[in-house]
DOTISE-483037 format. One record per residue: x, y, z of N, C-alpha, C in turn; residue number from 1. Coordinates in Angstrom, 3 decimals, m for minus. Last residue first. Layout:
N
ATOM	X	Y	Z	X	Y	Z	X	Y	Z	NUM
...
***
This chain:
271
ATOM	m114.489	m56.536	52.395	m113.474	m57.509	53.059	m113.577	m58.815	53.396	271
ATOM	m115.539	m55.089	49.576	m116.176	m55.477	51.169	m114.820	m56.464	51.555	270
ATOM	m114.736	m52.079	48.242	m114.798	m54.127	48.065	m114.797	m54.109	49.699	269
ATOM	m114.427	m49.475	48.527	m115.557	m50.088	48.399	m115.759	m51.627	48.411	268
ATOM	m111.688	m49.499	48.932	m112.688	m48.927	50.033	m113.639	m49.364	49.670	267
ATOM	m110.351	m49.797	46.764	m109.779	m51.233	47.579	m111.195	m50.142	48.964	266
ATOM	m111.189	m47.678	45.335	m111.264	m48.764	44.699	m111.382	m50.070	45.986	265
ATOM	m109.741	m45.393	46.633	m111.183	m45.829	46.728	m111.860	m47.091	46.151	264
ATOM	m106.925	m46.435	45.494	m107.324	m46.359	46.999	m108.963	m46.417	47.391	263
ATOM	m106.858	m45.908	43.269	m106.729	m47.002	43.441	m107.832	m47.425	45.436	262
ATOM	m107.388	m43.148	42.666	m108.027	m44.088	42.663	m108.558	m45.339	43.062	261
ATOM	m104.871	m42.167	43.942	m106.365	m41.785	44.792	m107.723	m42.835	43.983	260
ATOM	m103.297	m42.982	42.005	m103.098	m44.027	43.141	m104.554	m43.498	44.358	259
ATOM	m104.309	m41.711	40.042	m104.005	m43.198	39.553	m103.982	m43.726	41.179	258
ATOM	m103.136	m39.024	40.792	m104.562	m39.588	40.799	m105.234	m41.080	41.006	257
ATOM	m100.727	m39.177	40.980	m101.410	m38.632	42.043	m102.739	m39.132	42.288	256
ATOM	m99.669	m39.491	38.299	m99.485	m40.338	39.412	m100.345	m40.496	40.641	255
ATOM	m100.714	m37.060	37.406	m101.217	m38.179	36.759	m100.961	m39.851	37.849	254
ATOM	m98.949	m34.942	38.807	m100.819	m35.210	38.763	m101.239	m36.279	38.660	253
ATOM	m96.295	m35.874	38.211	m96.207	m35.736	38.843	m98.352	m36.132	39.382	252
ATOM	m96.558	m35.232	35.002	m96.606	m36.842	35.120	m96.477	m36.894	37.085	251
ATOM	m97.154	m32.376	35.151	m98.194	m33.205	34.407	m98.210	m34.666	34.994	250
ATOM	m94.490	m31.366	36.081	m95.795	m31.379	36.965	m97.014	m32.540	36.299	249
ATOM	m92.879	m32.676	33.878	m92.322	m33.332	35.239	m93.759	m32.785	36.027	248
ATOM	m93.993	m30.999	31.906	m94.071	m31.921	31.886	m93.932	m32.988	33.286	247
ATOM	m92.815	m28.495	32.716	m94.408	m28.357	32.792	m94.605	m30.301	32.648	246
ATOM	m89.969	m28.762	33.220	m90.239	m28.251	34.341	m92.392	m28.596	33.956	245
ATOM	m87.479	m30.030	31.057	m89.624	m29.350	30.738	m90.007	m29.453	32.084	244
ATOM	m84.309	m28.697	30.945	m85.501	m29.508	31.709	m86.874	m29.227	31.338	243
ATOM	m82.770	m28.958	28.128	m83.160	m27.577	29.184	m84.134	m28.852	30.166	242
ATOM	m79.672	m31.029	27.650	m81.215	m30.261	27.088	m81.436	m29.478	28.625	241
ATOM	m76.148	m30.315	26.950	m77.242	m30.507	28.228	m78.678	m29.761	27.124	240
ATOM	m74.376	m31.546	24.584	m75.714	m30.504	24.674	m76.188	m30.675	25.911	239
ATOM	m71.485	m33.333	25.313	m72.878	m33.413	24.571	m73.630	m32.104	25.266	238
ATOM	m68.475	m32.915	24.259	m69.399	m32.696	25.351	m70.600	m32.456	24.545	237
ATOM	m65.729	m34.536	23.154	m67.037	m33.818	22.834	m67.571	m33.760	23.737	236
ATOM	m62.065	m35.171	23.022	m63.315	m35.222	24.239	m64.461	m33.915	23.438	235
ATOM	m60.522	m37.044	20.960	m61.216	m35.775	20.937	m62.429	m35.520	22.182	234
ATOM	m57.965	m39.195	21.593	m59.487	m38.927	21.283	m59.716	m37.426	21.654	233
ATOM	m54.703	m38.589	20.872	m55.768	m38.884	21.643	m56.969	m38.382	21.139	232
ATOM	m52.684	m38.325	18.992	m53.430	m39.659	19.007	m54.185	m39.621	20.310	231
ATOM	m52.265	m35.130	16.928	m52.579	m35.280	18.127	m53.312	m36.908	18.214	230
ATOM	m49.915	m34.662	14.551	m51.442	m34.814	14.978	m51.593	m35.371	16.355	229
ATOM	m48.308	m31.813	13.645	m48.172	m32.740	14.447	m50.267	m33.025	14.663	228
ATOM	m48.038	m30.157	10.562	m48.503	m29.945	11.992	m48.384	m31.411	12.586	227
ATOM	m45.436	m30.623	8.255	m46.915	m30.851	8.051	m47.289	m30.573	10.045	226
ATOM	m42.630	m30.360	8.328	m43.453	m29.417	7.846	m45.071	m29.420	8.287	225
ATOM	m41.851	m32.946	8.599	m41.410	m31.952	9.707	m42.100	m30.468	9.525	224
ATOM	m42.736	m34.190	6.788	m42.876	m34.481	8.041	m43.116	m33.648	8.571	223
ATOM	m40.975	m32.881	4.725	m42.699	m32.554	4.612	m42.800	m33.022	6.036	222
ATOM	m37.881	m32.024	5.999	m38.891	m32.843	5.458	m40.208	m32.958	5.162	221
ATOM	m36.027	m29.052	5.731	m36.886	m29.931	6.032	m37.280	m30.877	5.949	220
ATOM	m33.103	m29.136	4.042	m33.804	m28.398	3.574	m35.054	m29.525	4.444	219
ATOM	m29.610	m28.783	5.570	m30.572	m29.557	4.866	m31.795	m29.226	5.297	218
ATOM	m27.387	m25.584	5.284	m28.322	m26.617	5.800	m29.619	m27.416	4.978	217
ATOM	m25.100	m25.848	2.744	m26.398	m24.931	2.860	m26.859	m26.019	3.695	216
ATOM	m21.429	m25.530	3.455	m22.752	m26.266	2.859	m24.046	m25.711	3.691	215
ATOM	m20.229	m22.194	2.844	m20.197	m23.378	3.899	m21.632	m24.281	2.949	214
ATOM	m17.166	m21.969	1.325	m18.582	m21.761	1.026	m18.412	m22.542	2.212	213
ATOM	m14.273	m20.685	2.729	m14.661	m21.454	2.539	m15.986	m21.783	2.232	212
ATOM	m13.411	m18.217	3.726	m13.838	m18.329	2.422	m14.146	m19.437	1.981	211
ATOM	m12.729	m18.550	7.063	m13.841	m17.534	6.408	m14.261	m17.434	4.953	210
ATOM	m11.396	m21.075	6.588	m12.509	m21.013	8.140	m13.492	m20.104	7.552	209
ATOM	m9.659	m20.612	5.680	m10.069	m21.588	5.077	m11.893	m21.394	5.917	208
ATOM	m8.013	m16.930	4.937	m8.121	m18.803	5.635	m9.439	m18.975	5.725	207
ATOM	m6.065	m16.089	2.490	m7.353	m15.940	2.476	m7.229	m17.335	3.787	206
ATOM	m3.965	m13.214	2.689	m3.932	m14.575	2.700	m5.318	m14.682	3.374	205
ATOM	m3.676	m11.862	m0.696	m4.182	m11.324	1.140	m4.310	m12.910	1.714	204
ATOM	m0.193	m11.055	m1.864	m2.082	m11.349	m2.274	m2.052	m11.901	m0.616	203
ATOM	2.072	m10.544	m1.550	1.497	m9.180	m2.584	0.298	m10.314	m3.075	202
ATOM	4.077	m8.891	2.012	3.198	m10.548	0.117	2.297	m9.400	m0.341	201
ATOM	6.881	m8.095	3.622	5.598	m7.852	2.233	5.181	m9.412	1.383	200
ATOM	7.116	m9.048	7.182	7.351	m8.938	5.257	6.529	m8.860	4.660	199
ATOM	8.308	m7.521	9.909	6.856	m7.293	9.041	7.981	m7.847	7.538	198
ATOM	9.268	m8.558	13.492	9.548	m8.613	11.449	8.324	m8.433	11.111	197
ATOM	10.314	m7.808	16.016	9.656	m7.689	14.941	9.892	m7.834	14.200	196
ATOM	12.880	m7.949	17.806	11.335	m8.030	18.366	10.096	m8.602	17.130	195
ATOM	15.008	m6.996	16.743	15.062	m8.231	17.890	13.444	m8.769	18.206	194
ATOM	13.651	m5.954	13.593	14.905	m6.065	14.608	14.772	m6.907	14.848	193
ATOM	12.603	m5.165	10.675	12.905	m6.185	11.019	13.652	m5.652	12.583	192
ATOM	10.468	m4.152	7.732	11.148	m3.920	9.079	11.657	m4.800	9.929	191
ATOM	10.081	m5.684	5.444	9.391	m3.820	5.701	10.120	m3.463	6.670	190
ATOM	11.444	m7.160	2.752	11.160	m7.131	4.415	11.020	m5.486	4.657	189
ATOM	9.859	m9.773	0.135	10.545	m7.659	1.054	10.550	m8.048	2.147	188
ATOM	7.753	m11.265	m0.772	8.636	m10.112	m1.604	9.664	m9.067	m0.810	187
ATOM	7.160	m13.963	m0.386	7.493	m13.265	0.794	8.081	m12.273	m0.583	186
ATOM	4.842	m15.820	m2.164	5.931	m15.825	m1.415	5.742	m14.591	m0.672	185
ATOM	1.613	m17.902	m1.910	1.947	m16.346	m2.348	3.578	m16.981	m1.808	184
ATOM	m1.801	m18.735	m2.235	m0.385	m19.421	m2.251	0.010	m18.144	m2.517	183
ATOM	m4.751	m19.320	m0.727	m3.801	m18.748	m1.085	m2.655	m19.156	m0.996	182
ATOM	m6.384	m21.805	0.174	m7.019	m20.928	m0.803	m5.836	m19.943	m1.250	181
ATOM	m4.200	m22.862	2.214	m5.424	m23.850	1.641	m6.509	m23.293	0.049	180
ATOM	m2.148	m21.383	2.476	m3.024	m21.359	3.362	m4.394	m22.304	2.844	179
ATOM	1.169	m20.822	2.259	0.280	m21.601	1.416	m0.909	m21.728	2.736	178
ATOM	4.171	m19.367	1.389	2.832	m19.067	1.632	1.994	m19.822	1.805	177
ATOM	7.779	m19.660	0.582	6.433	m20.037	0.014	5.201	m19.734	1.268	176
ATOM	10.553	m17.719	0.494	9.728	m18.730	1.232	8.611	m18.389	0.358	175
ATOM	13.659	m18.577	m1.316	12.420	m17.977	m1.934	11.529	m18.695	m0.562	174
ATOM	16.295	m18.618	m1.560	16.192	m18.030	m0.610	14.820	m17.845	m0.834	173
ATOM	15.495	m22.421	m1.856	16.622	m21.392	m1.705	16.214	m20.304	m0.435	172
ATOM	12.658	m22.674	m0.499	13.458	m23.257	m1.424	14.254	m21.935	m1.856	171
ATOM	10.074	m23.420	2.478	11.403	m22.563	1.544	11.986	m23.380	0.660	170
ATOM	6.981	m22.922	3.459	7.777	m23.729	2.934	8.975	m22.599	2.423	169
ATOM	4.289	m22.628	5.802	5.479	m22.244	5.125	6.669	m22.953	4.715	168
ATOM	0.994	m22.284	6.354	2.285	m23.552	6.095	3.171	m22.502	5.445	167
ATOM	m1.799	m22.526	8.400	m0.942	m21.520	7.438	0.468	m22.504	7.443	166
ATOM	m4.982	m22.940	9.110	m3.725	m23.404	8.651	m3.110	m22.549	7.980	165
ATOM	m7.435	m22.698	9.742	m7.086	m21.783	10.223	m5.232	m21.924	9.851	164
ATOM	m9.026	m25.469	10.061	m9.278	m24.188	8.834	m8.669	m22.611	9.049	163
ATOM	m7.424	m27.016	11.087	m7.330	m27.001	9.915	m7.770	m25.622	9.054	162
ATOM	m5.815	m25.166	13.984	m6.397	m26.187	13.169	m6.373	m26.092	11.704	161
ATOM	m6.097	m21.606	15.516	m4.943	m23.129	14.663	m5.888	m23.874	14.074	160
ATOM	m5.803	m18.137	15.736	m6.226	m19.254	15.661	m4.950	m20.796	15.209	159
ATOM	m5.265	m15.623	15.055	m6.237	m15.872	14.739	m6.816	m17.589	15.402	158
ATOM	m2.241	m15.519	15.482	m3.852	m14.772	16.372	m4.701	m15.525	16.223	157
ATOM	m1.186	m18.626	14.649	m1.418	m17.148	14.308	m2.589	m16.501	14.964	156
ATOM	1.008	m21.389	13.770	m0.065	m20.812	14.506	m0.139	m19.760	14.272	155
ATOM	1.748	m22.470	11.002	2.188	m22.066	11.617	1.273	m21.614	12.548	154
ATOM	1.842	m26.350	10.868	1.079	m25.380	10.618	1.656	m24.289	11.494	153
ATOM	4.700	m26.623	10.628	3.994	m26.452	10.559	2.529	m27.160	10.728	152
ATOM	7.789	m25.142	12.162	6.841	m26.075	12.271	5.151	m25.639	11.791	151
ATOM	10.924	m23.479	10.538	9.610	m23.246	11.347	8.804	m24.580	11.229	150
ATOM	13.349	m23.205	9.899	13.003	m24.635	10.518	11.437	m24.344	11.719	149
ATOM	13.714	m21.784	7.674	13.674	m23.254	7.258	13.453	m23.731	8.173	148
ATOM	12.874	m18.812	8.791	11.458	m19.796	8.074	12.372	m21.210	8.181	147
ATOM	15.093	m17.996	9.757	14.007	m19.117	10.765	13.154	m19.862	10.002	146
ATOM	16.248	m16.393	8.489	16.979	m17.579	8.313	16.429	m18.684	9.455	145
ATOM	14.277	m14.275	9.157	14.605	m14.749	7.458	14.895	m16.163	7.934	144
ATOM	12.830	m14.794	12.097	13.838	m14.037	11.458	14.094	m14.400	9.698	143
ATOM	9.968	m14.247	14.182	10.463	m14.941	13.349	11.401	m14.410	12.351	142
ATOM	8.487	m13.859	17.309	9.446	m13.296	16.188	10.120	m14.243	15.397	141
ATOM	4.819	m14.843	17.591	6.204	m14.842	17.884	7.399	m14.308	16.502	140
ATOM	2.581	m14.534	16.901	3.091	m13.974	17.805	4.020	m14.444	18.397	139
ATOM	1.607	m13.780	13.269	2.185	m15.093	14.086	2.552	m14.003	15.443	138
ATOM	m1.015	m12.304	11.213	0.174	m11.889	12.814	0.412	m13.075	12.980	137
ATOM	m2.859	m12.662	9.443	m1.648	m12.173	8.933	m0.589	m11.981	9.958	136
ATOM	m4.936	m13.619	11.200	m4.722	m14.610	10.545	m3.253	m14.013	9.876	135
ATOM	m5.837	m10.906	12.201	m4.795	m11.657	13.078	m4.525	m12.987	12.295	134
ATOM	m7.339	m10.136	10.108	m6.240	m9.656	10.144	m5.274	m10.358	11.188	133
ATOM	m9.941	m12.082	9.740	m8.754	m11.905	8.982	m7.447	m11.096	9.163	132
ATOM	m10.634	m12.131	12.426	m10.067	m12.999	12.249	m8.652	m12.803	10.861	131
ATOM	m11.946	m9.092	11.943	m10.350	m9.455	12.979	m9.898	m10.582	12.828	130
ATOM	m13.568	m9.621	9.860	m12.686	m8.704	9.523	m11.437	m8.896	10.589	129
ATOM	m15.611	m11.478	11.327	m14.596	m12.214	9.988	m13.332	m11.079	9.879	128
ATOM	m16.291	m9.579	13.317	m15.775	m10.417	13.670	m14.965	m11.277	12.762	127
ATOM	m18.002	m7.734	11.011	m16.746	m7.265	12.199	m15.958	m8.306	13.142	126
ATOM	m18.234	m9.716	8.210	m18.912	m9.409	10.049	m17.721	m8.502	10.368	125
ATOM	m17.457	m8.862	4.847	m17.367	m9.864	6.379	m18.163	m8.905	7.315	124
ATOM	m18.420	m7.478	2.067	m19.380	m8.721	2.711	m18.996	m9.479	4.305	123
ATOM	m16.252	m5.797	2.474	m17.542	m5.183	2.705	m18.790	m6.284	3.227	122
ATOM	m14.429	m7.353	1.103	m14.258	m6.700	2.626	m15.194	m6.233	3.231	121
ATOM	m15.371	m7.756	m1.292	m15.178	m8.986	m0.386	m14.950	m8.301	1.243	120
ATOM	m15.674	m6.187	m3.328	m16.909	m6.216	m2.429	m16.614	m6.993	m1.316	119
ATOM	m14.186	m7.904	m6.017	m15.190	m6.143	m5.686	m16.280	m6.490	m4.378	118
ATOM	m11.604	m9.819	m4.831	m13.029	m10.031	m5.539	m13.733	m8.456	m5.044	117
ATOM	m8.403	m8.344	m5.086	m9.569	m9.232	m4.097	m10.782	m9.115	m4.680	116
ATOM	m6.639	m7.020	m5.521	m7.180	m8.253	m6.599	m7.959	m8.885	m5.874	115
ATOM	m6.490	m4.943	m3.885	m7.195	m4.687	m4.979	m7.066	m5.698	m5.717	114
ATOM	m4.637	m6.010	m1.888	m6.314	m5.979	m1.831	m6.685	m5.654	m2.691	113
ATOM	m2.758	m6.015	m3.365	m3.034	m7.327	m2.621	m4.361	m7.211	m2.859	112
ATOM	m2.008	m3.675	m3.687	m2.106	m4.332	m4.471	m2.538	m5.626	m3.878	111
ATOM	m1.107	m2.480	m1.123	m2.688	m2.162	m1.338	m3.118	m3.010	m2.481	110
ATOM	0.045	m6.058	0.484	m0.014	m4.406	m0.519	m1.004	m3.924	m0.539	109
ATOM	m0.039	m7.512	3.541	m0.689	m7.261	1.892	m0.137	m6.325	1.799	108
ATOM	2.633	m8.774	5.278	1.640	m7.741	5.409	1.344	m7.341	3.831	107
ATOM	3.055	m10.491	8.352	2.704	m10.841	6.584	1.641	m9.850	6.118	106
ATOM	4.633	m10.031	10.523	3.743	m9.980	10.389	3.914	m10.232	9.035	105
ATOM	5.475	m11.896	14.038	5.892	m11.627	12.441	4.470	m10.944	11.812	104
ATOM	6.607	m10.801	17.478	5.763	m10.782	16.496	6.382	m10.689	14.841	103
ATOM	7.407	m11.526	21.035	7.499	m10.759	19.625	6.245	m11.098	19.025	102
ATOM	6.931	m10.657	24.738	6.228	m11.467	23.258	6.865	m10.776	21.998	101
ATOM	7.594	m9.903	26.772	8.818	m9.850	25.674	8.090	m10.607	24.874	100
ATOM	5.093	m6.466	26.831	5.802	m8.085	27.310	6.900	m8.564	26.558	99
ATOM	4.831	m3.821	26.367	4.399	m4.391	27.725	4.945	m5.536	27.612	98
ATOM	5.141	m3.836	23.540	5.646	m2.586	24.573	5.725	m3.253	26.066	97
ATOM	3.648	m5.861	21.917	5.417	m5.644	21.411	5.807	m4.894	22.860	96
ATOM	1.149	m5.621	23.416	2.525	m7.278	22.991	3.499	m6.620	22.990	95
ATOM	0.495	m2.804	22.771	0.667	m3.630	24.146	1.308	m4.523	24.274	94
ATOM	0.257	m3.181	20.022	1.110	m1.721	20.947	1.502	m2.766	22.375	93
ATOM	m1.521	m5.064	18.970	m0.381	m5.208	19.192	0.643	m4.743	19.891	92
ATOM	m3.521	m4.284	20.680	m3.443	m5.608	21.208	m1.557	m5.679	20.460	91
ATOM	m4.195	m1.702	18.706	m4.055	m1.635	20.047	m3.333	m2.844	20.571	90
ATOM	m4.321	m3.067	16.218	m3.234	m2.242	15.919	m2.903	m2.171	17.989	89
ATOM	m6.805	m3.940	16.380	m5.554	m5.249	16.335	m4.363	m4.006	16.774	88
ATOM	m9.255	m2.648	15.847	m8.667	m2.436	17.014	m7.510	m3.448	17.021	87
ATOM	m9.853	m2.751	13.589	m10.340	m3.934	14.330	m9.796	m3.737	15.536	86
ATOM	m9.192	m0.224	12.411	m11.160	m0.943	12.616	m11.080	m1.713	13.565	85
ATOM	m6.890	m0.678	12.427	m7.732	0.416	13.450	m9.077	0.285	13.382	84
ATOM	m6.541	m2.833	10.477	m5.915	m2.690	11.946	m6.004	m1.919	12.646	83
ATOM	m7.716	m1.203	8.569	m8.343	m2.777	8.832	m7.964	m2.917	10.249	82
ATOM	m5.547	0.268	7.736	m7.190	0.881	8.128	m8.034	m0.211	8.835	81
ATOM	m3.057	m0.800	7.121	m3.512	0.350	8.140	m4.767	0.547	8.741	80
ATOM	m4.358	m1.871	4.465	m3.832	m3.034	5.977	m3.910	m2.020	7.367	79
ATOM	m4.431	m0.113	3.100	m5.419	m0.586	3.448	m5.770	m1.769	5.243	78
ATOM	m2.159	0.952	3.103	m2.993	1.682	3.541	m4.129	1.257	3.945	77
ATOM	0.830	0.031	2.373	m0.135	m0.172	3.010	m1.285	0.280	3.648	76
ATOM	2.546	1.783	1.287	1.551	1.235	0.222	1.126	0.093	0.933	75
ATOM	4.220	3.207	3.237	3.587	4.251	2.390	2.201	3.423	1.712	74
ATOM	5.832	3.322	5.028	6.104	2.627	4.073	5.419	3.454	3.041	73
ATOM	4.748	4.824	7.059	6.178	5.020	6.787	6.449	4.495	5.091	72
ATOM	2.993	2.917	7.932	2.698	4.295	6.949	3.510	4.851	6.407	71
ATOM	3.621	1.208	9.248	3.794	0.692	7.808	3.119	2.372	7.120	70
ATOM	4.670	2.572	11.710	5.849	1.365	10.783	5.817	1.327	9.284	69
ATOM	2.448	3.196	12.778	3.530	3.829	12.579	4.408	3.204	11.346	68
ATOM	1.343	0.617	13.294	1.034	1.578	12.492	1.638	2.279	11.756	67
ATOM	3.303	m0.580	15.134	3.175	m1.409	13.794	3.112	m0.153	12.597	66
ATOM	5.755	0.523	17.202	4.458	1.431	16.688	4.195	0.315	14.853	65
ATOM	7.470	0.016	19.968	7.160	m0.405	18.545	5.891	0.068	18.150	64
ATOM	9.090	3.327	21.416	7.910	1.756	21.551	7.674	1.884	20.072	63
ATOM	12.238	3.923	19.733	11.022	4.434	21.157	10.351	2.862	21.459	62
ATOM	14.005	3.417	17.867	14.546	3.698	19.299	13.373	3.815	20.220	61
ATOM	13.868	0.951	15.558	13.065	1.938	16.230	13.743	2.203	17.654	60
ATOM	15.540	m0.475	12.106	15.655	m0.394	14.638	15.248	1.036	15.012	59
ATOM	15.162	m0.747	9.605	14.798	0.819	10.356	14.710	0.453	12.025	58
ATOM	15.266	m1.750	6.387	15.917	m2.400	8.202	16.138	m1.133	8.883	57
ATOM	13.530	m2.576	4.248	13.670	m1.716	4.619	14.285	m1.895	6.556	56
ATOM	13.682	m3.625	0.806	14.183	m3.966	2.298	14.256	m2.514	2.728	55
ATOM	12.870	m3.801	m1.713	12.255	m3.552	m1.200	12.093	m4.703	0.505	54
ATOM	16.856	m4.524	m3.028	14.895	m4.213	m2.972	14.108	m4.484	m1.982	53
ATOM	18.688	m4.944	m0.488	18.046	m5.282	m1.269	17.223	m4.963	m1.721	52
ATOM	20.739	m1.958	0.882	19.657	m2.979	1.457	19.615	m3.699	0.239	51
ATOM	23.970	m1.089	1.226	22.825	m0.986	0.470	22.207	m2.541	0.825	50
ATOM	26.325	m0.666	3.308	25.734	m1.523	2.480	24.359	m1.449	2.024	49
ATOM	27.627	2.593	3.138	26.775	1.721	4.219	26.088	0.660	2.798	48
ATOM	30.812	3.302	2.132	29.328	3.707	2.196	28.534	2.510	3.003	47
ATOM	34.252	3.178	4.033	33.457	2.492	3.290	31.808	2.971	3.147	46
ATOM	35.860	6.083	5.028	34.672	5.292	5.458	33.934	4.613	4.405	45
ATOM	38.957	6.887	3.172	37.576	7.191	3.581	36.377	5.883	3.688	44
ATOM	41.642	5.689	4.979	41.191	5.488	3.808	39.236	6.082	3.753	43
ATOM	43.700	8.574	6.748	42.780	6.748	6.667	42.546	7.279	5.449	42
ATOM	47.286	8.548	6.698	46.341	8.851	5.787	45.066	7.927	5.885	41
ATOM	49.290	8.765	9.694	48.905	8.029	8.362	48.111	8.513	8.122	40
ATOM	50.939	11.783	10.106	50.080	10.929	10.083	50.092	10.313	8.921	39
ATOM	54.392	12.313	9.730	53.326	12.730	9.116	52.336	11.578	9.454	38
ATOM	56.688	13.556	12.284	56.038	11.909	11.624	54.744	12.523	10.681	37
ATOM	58.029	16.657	12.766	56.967	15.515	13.109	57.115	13.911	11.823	36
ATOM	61.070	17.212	11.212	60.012	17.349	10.926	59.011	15.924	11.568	35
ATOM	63.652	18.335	13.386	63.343	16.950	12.997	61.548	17.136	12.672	34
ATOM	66.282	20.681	13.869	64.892	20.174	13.990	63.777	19.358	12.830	33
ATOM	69.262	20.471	14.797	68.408	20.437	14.258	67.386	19.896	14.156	32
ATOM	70.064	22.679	17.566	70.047	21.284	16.924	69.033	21.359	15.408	31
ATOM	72.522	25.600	16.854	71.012	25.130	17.312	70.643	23.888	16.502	30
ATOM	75.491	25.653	18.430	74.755	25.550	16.840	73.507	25.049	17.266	29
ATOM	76.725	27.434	20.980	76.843	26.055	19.608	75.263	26.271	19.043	28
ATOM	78.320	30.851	20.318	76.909	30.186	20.814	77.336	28.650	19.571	27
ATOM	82.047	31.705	21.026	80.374	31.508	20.171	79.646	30.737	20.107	26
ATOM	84.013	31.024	22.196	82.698	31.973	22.867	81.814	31.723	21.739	25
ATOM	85.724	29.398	20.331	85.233	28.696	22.256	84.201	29.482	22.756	24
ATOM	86.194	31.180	18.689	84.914	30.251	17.966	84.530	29.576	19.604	23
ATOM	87.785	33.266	19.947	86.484	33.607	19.334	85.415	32.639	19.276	22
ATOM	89.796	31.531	20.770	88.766	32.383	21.788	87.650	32.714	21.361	21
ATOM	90.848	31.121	18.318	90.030	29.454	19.350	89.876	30.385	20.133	20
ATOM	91.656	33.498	17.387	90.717	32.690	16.664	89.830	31.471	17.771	19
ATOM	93.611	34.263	18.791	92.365	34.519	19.275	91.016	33.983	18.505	18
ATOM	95.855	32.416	18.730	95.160	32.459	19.690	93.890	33.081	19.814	17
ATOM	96.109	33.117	16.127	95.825	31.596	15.634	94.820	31.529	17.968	16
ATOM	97.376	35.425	16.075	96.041	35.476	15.190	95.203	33.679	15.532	15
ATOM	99.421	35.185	17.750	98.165	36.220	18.249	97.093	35.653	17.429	14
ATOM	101.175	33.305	15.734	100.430	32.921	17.200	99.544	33.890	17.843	13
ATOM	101.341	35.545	14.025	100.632	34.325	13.820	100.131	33.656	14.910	12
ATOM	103.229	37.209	15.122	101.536	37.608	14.837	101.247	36.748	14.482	11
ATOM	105.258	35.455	15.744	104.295	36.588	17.177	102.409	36.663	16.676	10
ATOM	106.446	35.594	13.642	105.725	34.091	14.042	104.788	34.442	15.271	9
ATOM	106.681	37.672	12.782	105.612	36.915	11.999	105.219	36.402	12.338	8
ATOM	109.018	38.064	14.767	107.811	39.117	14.074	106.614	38.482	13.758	7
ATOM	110.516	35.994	14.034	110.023	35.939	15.402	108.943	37.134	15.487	6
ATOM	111.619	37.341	11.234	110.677	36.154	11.807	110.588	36.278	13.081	5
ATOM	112.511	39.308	12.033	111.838	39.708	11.155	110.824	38.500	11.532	4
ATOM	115.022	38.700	13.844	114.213	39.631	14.309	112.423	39.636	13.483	3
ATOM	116.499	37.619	11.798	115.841	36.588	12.650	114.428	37.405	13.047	2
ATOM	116.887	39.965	10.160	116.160	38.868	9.514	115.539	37.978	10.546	1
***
């Protein structure tokens, strides 16, 4: 019986020794692996703020090209054509490219010009036609939130003084126009950066200098009509007569004789 246990207890201690040999050789346990951080999630890119009606904010990467600018647009065509007649389109290339001069421009619709009296573009000089278009250029850059403290009269290519006046007024966000014959606002901005602003008006701003009737010069005086009279005497020259060459011999004889008379006369009286 003892024999029997000390049996059991043999193979228990074999079984219990090779157990902690077995698990002391077997590989430890591969760590466990820790799933990355999941990125945050962005939120997709807000859309690009939509302009206002008829805003168009296009920063040109090359040289400022007006032309260019408003064909783009599309419903200036006429303003296009006026500014290659008058050659303005050149004088501007050069301002905006060659110097840090800016520029605003106030630029008609084709609707502009088609409420213009039938014929009015056709009746200027080639010289009224550039006044009128540099009368639409200020040469300097002017921004939206400048009209409130622009000075007026505003100057412009074209000129200053009275008949060459251009005034701008604001109330709210509305600017006002006012050139002595045209009143208009500002509808749009066509283009705008650091250099340039073009805004749309939709009637042609008329100055004062070229639609103004002029008064008709005053009409002669009969005075001034009638020939000038001359207050000196009239020099006449009288007729030279011809000489009687037969007469001057006749009274020449008659003398001749009269005194051969005389002479025998005073010969015969005794002394």
């Amino acid at each position: 019986m003892v024999q029997q246990s000390r049996f059991s207890f043999s193979l228990l201690f074999l079984f219990l020794h090779c157990s902690t040999k077995i698990l002391a050789q077997a590989p430890a346990a591969a760590p466990v692996v820790q799933p990355p951080p999941a990125a945050p999630v962005k939120a997709p890119p807000a859309p690009p703020a939509q302009a206002p009606s008829g805003v168009q904010i296009q920063p040109s990467p090359g040289p400022l090209d007006v032309v260019k600018i408003l064909g783009k647009a599309s419903h200036f065509t006429v303003l296009v054509r006026l500014l290659k007649a008058t050659q303005v389109d050149t004088e501007l290339f050069l301002q905006l490219n060659n110097t840090n001069n800016g520029a605003t421009i106030f630029a008609p619709t084709d609707g502009a010009f088609s409420g213009l009296k039938v014929g009015t573009l056709n009746s200027l000089s080639d010289g009224e036609k550039i006044e009128l278009v540099k009368f639409h250029i200020v040469p300097t850059f002017i921004s939206s939130s400048q009209f409130q403290t622009v000075s007026n009269p505003v100057r412009t290519l074209a000129g200053a003084g009275h008949r060459f006046a251009l005034n701008v007024t604001t109330g709210g966000s509305t600017v006002n126009i006012t050139t002595g014959l045209t009143n208009t606002t500002i509808s749009g901005t066509v283009y705008t950066d650091t250099r340039l602003a073009i805004y749309q008006v939709d009637r042609v701003l008329l100055p004062l200098d070229i639609f103004t009737p002029k008064p008709p010069a005053p009409a002669p005086s009969p005075a001034a009509l009638a020939p000038e009279k001359s207050t000196k005497a009239p020099i006449v020259e009288s007729p030279v007569a011809p000489k009687d060459l037969s007469a001057s011999m006749s009274l020449f004889m008659q003398n001749n004789v009269v005194f051969l008379a005389a002479g025998i006369v005073c010969a015969l009286i005794p002394l």
